[in-house]
N, C-alpha and C positions, 0 to 999 in steps of 0.2 A: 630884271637883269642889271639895270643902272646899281641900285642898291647895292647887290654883292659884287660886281668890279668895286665899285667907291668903297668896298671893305675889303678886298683884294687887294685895291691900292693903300688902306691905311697899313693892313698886311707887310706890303712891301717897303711903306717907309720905313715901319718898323723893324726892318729885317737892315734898314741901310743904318738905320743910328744905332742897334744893337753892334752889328759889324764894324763900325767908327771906330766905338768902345774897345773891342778885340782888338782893332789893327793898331788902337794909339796904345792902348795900357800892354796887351799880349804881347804883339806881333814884333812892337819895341822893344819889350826886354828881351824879348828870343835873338831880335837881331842886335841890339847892342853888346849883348852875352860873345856872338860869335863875335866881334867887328875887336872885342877887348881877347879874344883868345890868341887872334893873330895879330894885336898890339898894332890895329890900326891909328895912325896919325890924331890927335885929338880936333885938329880943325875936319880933318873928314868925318871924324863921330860926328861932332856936332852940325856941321853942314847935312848928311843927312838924316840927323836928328828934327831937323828943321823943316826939310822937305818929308819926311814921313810923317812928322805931326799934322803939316798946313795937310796934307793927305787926307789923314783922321778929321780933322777940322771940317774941309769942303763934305767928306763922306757925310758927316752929321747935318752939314747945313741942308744938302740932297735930301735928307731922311724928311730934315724939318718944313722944308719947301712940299713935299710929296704927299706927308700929315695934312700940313694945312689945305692944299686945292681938294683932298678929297673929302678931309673934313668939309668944308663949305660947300662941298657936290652933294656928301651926305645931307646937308641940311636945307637943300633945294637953291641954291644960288648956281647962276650959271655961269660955270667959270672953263679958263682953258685950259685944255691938259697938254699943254705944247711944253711947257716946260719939264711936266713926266715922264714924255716922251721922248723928248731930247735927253734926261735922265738916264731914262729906263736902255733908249739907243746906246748911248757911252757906256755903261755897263755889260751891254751884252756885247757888243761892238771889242770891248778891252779886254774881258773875259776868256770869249774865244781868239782873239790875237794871242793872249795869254798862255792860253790852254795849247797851241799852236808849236808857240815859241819853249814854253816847258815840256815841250811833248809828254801833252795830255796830264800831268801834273793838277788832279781831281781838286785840289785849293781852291786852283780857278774858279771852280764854280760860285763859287761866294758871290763873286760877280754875275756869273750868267742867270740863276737863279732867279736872283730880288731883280735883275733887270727884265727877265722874260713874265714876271708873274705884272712886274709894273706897267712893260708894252700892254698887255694882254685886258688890264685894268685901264687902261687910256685908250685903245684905238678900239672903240667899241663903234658896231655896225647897226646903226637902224634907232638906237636911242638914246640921240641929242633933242 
């Protein structure tokens, strides 16, 4: 059971640095696209140009942190998955605030998703 969470969890980092990739290269020109139709201020482009990249940025870093502890889980070293967890918690935590606040606006899930398969791959019962 340890083996296939620790490929669950590579699973799910994968799924957060995939997602990175979307929100910086897609996510930005969809929202730039619109930010230029309404002839938004250029210091506001780029202010959240800034905040939505460092966004894309941390998502990746999350993916790469999540690779590596499961990788080394995979490979018998005993490490802690407090930082997956704390992950995986912000993710599904933000998701469904999300999901909430866009009334239910299915995007969302992008988040609760890779955060519910990453919990599920960290808070294992019975084999540490």
């Amino acid at each position: 059971m340890q083996r296939f969470r620790s490929i669950l969890g590579l699973i799910a980092g994968a799924m957060l640095m995939l997602s990175s990739a979307a929100h910086s290269l897609l996510g930005w020109k969809l929202l730039k696209a619109e930010l230029t139709k309404i002839q938004a201020p250029a210091d506001l482009t780029t202010a959240l140009a800034l905040g939505w990249h460092f966004a894309g940025v941390a998502m990746l870093a999350f993916g790469f942190i999540v690779v590596a502890l499961f990788t080394h889980r995979l490979r018998g070293s005993a490490v802690s998955l407090r930082p997956a967890i704390v992950i995986g918690t912000t993710y599904v935590v933000y998701g469904t605030w999300a999901l909430v606040v866009s009334k239910l606006d299915p995007f969302f899930l992008v988040f609760v998703v890779p955060g519910a398969l990453l919990l599920w791959a960290s808070i294992a019962r019975g084999d540490r």
